[in-house]
BAVEXKOL-677493 format. One line per 8 residues: their letters; for each residue x, z negated, y of C-alpha. Coordinates in Angstrom, 1 decimal. Each point is the difference from the previous one (the first is absolute). Layout:
BAVEXKOL-677493
A	X,Z,Y; ...
end
This chain:
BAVEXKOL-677493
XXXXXXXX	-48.0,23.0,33.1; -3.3,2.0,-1.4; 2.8,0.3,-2.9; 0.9,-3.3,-0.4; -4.1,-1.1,-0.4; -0.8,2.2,-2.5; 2.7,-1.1,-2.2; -0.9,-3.7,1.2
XXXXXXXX	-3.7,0.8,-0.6; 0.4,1.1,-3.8; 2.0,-2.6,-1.1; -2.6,-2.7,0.3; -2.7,2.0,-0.8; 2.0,0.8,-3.3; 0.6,-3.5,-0.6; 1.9,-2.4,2.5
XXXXXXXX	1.2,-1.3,-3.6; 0.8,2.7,-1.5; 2.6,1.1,3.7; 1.2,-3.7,0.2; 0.8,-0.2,-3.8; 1.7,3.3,0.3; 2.3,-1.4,2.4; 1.3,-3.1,-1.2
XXXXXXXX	0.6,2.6,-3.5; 2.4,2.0,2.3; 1.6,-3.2,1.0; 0.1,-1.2,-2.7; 1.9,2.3,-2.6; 2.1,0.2,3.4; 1.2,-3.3,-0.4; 0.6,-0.2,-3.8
XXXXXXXX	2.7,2.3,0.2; 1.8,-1.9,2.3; -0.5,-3.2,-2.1; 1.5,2.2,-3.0; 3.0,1.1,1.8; 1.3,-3.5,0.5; 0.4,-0.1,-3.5; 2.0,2.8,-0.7
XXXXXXXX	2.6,-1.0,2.1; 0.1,-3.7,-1.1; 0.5,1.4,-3.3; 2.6,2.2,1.4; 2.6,-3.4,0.6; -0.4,-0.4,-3.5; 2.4,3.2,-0.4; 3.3,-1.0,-0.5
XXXXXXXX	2.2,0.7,3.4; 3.4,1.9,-0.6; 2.9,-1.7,0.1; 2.0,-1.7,2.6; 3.7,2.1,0.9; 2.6,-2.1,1.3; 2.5,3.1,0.7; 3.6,0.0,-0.3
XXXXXXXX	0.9,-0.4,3.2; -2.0,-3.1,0.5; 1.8,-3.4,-0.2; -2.5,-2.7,-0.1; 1.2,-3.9,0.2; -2.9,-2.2,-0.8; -2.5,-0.2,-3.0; -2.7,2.5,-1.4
XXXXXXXX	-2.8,-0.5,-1.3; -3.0,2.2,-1.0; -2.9,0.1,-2.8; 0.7,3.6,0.0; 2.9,2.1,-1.8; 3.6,0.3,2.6; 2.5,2.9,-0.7; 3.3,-1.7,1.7
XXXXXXXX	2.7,3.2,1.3; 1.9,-2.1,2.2; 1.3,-3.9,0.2; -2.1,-3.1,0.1; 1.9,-3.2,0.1; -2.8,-2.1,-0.6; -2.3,-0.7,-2.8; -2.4,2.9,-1.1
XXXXXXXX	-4.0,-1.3,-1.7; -2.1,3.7,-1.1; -2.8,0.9,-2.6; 2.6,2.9,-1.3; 3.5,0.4,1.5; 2.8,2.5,0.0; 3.4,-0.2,1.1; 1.6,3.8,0.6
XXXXXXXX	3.5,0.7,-0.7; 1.4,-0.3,3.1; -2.0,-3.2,0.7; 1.1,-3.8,0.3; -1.6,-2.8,-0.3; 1.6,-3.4,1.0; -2.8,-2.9,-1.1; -2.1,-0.8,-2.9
XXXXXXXX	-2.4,3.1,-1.1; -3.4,-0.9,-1.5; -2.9,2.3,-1.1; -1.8,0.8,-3.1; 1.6,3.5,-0.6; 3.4,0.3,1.4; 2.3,2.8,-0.4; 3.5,0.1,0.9
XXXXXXXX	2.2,3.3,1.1; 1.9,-1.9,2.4; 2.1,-3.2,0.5; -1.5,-3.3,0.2; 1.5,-3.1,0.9; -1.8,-3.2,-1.0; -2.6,-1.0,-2.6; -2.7,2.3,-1.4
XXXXXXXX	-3.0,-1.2,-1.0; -2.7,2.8,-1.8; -2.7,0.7,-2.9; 1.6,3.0,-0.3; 3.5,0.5,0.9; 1.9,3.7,-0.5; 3.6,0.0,1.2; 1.2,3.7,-0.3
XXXXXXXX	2.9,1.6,-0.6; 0.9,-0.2,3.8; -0.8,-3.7,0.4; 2.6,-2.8,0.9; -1.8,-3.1,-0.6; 2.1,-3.3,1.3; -2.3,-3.0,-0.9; -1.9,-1.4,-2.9
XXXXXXXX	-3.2,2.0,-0.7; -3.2,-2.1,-1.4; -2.4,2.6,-1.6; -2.8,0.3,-2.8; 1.3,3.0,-0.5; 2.8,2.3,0.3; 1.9,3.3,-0.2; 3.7,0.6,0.6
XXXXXXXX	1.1,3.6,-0.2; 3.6,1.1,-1.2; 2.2,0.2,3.3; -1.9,-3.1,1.9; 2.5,-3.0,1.6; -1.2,-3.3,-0.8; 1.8,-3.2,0.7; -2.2,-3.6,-0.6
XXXXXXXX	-2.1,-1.1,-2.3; -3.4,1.2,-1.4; -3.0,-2.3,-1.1; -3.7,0.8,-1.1; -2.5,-1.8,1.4; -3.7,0.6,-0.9; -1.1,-0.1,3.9; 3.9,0.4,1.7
XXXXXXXX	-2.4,0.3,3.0; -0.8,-3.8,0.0; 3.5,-0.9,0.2; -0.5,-0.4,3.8; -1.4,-3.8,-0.4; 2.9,-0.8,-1.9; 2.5,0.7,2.9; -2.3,-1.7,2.3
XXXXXXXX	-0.2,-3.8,-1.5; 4.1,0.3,-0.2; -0.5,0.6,3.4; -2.0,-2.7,0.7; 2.3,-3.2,-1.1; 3.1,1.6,1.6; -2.5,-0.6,3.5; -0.5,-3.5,-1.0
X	3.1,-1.1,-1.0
end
């Protein structure tokens, strides 16, 4: 305790100001860096997150849909919406496939809809394709039609209002 008074005992005698302002300067550059590390990891989202695997021995029956990029191994029957899509070779897609960058090792069965569409040499492509643009390597199966479309993305509100009167009437 005789400790504690002389350590007590200087400090005001110093200055009560200059111990108190001393204090809340420890606490503060304490708390700064915790308000800087909330940034870094916001900033972190903005990274973009690898891409989803659907594996070959997954069959999925239903829609997908993600603002990320897909890599498809297995079967979806259903219709597939991603940022940047790929189809492997062994993969097949039942349904209309729509992204901005859309590359096709596989077989697809349905519409295609992309900015940029690559069907490979392994592709087998059953369905019209609506692209702004396009690549077709030597070796690639195509059966349909093709049409550029500045956005082929925006094709979506088309098939909607054909939709719509075949409700009403």
């Amino acid at each position: 305790m005789f400790s504690k008074s002389k350590i007590n005992e200087p400090g005001p005698k110093a200055g009560g100001q200059d111990t108190t302002s001393a204090a809340p300067a420890a606490d503060k550059p304490a708390i700064p860096p915790k308000a800087s590390t909330p940034p870094v990891p916001s900033s972190a989202p903005k990274a973009k997150p690898p891409a989803s695997t659907l594996s070959s021995d997954l069959v999925i029956k239903g829609n997908v849909r993600s603002t990320g990029d897909i890599i498809v191994e297995g079967t979806v029957e259903g219709d597939i919406r991603a940022h940047q899509l790929t189809v492997g070779e062994g993969a097949t897609v039942r349904g209309e496939v729509i992204g901005d960058d859309v590359v096709i090792n596989g077989r697809i069965i349905g519409r295609l809809r992309g900015l940029k569409v690559r069907l490979t040499a392994t592709a087998r492509v059953e369905g019209d394709i609506i692209h702004k643009t396009i690549a077709i390597e030597s070796g690639a199966h195509f059966e349909g039609s093709v049409q550029r479309q500045d956005d082929p993305l925006a094709t979506s509100s088309k098939k909607t209002p054909a939709a719509a009167p075949a409700e009403k009437g």
